[in-house]
FIGUVO-334543 format. One line per 8 residues: number of its first residue (from 1); their letters; for each residue x, y, z of N, C-alpha, C, O. Coordinates in steps of 0.001 Angstrom, whole numbers, padded with zeros to 6 digits. Example, Ala and Ser with C-alpha at 12.3 -4.5 7.8 and 13.67 -1.06 7.14 Angstrom:
2
1	as	013190:-005690:007800:012300:-004500:007800:013200:-003300:007800:014236:-003319:008465; 012850:-002250:007080:013670:-001060:007140:012900:000030:007870:013409:001138:008039 .
***
This chain:
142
1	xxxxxxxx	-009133:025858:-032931:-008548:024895:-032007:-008488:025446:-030577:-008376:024674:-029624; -008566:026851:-030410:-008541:027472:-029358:-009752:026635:-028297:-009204:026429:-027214; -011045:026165:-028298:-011550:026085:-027793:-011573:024323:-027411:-012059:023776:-026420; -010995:023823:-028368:-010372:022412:-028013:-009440:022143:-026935:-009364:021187:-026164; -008772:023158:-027050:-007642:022732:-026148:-008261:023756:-025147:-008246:024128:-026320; -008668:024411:-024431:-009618:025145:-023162:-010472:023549:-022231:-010451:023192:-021053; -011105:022990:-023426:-011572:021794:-023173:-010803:020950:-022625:-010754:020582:-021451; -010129:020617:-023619:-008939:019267:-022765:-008502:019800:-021765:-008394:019050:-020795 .
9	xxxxxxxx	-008111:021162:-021589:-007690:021681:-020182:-008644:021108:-019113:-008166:020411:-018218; -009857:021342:-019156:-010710:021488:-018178:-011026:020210:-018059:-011051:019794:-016900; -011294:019401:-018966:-011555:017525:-018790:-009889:017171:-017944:-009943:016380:-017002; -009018:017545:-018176:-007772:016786:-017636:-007599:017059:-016320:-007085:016277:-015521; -008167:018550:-015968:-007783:018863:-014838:-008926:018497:-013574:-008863:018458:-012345; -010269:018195:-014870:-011518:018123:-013694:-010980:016380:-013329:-011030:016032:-012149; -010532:015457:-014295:-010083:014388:-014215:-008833:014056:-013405:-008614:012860:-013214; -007969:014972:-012893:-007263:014912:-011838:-007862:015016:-010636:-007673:014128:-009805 .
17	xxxxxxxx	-008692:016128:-010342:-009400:016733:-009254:-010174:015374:-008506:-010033:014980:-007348; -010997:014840:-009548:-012027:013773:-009061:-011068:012377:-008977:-011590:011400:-008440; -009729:012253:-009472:-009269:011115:-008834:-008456:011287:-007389:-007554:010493:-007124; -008861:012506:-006340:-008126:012581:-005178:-006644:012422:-005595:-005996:011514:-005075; -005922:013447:-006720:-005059:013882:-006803:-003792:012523:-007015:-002715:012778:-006478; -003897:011049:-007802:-003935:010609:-008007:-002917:010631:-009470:-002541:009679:-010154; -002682:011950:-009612:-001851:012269:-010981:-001936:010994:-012000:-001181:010062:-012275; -003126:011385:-012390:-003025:010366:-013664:-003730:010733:-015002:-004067:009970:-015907 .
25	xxxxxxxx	-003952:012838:-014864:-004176:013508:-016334:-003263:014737:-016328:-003087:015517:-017263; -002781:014768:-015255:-001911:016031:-015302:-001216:016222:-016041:-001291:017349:-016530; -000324:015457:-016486:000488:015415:-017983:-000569:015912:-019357:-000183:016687:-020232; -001854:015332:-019319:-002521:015862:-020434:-002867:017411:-020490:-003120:018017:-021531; -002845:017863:-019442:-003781:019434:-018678:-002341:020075:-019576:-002423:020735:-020611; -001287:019755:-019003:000434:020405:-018983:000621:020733:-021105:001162:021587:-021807; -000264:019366:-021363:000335:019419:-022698:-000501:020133:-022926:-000003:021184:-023331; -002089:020205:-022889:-002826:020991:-023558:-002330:022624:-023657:-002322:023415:-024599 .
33	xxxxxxxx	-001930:022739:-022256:-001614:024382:-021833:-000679:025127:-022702:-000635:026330:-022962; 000034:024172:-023079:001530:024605:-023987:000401:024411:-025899:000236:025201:-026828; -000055:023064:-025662:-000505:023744:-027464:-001623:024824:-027346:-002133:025333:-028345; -001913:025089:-026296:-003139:026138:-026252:-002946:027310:-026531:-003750:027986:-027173; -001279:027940:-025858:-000325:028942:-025706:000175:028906:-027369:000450:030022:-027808; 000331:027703:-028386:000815:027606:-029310:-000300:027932:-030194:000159:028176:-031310; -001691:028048:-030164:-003023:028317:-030760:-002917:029737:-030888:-002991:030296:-031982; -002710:030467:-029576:-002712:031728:-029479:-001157:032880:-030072:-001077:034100:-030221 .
41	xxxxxxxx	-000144:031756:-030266:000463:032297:-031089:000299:032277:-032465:001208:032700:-033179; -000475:031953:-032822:-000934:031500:-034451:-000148:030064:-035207:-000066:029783:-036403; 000437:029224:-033841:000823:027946:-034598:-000005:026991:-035367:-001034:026552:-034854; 000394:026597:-036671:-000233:025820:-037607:-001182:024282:-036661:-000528:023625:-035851; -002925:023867:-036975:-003224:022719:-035704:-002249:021769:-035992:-001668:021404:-034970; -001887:021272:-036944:-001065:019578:-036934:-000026:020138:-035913:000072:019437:-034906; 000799:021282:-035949:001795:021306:-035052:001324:021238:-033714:001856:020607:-032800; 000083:022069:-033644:-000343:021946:-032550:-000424:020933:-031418:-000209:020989:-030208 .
49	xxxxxxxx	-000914:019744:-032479:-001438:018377:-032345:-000140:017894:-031642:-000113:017709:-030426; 001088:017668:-032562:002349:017503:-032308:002638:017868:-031045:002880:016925:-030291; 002704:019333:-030421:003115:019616:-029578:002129:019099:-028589:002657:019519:-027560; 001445:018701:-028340:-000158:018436:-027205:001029:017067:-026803:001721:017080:-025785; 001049:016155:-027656:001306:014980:-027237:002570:014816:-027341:002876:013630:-027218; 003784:015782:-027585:004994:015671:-027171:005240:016050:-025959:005801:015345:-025120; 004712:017538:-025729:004986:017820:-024064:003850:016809:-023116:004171:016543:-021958; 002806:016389:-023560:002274:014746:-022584:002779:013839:-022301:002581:013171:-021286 .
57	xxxxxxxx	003794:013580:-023454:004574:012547:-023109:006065:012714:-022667:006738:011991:-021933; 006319:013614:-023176:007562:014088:-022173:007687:014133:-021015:008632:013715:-020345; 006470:014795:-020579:006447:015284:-018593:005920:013636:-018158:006316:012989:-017189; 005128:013302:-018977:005112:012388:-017992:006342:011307:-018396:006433:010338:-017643; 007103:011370:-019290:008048:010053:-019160:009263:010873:-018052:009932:010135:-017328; 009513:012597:-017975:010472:012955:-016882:009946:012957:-015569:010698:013044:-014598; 008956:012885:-015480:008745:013060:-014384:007428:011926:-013213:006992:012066:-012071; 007247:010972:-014220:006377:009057:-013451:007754:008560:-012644:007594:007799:-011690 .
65	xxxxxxxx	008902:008916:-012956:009483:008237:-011914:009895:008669:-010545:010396:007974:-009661; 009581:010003:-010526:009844:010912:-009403:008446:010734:-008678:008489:010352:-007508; 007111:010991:-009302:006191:010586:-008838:006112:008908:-008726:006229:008371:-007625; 005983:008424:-009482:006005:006791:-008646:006494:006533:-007210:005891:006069:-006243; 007853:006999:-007359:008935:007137:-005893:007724:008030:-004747:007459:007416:-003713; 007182:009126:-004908:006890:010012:-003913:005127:009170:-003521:004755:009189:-002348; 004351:008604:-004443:003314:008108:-003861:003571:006329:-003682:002691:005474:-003580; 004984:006139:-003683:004830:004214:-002886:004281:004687:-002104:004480:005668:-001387 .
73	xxxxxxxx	002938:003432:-002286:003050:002665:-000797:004021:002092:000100:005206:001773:-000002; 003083:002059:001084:004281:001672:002305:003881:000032:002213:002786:-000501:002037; 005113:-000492:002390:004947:-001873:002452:004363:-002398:003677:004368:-001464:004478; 003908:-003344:004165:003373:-003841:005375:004815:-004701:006146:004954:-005923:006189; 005723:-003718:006673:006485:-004485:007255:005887:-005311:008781:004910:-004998:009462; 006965:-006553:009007:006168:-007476:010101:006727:-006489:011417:007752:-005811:011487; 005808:-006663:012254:006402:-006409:013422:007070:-007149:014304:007102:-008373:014179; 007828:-006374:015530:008435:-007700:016414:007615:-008740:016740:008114:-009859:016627 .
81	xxxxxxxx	006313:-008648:017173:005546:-009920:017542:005323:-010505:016315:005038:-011690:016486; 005329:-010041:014584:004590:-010738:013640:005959:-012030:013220:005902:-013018:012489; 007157:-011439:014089:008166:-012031:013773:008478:-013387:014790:009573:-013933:014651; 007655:-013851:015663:007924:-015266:016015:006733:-015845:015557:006231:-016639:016352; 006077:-015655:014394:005296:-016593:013871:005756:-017580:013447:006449:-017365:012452; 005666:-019157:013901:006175:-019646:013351:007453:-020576:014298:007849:-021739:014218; 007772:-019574:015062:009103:-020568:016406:008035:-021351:017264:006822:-021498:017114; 008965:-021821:018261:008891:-022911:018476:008472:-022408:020590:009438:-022288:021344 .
89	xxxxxxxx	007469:-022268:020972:007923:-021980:022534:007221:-023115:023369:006592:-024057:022887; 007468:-022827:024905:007073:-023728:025592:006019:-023581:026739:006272:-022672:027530; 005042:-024205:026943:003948:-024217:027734:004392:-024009:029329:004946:-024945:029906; 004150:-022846:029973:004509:-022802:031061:003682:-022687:032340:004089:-022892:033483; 002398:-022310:031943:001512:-022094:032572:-000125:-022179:032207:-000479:-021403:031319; -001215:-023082:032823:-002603:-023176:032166:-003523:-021902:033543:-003680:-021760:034756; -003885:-021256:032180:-004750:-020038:032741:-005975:-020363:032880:-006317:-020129:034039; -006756:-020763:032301:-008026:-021362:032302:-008369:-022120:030842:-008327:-021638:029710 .
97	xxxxxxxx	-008760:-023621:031316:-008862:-024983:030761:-010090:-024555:029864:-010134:-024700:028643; -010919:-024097:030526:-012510:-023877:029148:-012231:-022741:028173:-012523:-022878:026985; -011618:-021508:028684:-011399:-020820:027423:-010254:-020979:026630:-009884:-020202:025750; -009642:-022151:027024:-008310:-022505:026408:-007275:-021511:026837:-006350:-021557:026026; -007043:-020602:027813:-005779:-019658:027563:-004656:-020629:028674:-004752:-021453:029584; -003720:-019987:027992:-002241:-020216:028780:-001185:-019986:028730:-000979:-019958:027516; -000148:-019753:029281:000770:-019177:029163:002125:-019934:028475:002455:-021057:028856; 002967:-019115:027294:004092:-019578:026613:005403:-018587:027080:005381:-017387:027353 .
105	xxxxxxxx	006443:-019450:027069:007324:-018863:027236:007925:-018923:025045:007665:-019754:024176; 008613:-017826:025010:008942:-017785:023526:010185:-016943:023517:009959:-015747:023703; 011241:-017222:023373:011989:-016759:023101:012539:-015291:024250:012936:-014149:024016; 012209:-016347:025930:012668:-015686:026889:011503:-014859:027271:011409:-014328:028378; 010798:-014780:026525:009914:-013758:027015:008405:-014585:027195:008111:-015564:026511; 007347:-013880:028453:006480:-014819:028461:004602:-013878:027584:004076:-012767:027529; 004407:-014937:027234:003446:-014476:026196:002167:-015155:027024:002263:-016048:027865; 000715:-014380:026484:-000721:-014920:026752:-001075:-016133:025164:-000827:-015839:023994 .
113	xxxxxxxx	-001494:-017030:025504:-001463:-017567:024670:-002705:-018711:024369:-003081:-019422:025301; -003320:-018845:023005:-004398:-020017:023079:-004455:-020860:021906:-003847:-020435:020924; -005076:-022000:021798:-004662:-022759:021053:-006046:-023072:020001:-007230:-023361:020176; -004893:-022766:018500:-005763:-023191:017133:-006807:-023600:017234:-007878:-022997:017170; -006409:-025623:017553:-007588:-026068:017782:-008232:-026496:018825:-008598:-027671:018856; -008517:-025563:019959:-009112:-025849:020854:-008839:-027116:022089:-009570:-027639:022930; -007317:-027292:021677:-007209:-028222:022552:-005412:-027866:023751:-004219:-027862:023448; -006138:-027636:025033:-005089:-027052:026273:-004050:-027962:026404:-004100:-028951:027135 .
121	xxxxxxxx	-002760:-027527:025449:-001592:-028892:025680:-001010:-028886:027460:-001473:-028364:028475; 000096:-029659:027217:-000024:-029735:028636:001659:-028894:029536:002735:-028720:028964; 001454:-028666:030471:002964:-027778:030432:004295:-028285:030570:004673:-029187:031317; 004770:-027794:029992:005886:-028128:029296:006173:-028715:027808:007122:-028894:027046; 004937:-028880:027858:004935:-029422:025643:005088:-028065:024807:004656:-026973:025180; 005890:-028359:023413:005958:-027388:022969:004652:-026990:022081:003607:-027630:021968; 004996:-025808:021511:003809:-024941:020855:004673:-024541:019379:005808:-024736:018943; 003627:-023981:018987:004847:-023643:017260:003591:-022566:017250:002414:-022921:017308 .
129	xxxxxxxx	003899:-021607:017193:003074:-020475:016834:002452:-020237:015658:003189:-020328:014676; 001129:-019911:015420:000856:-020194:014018:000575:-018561:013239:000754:-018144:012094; -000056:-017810:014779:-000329:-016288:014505:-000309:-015711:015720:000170:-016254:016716; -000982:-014244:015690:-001170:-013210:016764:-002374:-012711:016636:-002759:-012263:015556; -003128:-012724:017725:-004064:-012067:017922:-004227:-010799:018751:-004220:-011070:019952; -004356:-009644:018519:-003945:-008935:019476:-002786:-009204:020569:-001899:-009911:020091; -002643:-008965:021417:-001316:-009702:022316:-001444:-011032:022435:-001146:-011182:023620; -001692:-012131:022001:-001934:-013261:022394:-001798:-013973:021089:-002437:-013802:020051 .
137	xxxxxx	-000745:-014884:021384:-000027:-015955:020453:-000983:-016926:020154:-001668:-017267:021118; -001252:-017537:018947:-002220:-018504:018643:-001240:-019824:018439:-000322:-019727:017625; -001355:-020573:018886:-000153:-021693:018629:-000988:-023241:018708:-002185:-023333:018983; -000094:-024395:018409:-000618:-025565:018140:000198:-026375:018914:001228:-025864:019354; -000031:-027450:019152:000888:-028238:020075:001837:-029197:018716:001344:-029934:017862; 002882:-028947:018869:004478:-029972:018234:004054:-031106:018239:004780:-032039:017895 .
***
């Protein structure tokens, strides 16, 4: 069995390596190491066996939740601009009529701004923001 478990060592660990560290055989490498250590003490294989997949499943049931926690992802929080998607501002200024841009006022503050569908509302009509494009509010006329 000695050379079984050398094996599973080396498949678990080459199988960590090639998933960019991804911990998802390390628990097997951990168990092999301990029945491998148990080979070389002259433990009986069924125990062996036993022990492979008790300490596999042990480490990984103590220790997936510490790792889960340490590789979250990061959530995609909104940013301040992703956060007036959606209000309500007002047309304050036409920048130029053919490329559609113009200016919104939104929530006190004044924004570059152009419209969904291609059509230059007029100032003072409102807008309802639909997205962001780089600095520039995409909005629709109310």
């Amino acid at each position: 069995m000695l050379e079984v478990w050398i094996v599973v060592t080396i498949i678990a660990i080459a199988m960590e390596i090639a998933s960019q560290i991804q911990l998802i055989s390390i628990w097997a490498a951990l168990g092999s190491i301990v029945a491998l250590i148990c080979d070389v003490c002259g433990v009986d294989d069924n125990i062996q066996i036993i022990v492979f997949f008790a300490v596999t499943f042990a480490s990984l049931a103590l220790t997936r939740p510490f790792v889960s926690r340490m590789t979250k992802k990061v959530k995609n929080t909104p940013m301040n601009a992703d956060m007036n998607i959606g209000k309500i501002g007002k047309v304050t200024k036409i920048v130029d009529e053919t490329s559609c841009l113009f200016r919104v006022s939104l929530g006190g503050e004044d924004w570059s701004a152009t419209s969904a569908d291609s059509v230059v509302p007029e100032i003072g009509s409102q807008v309802r923001v639909d997205g962001i494009e780089g600095v520039k509010l995409i909005v629709k006329q109310v």
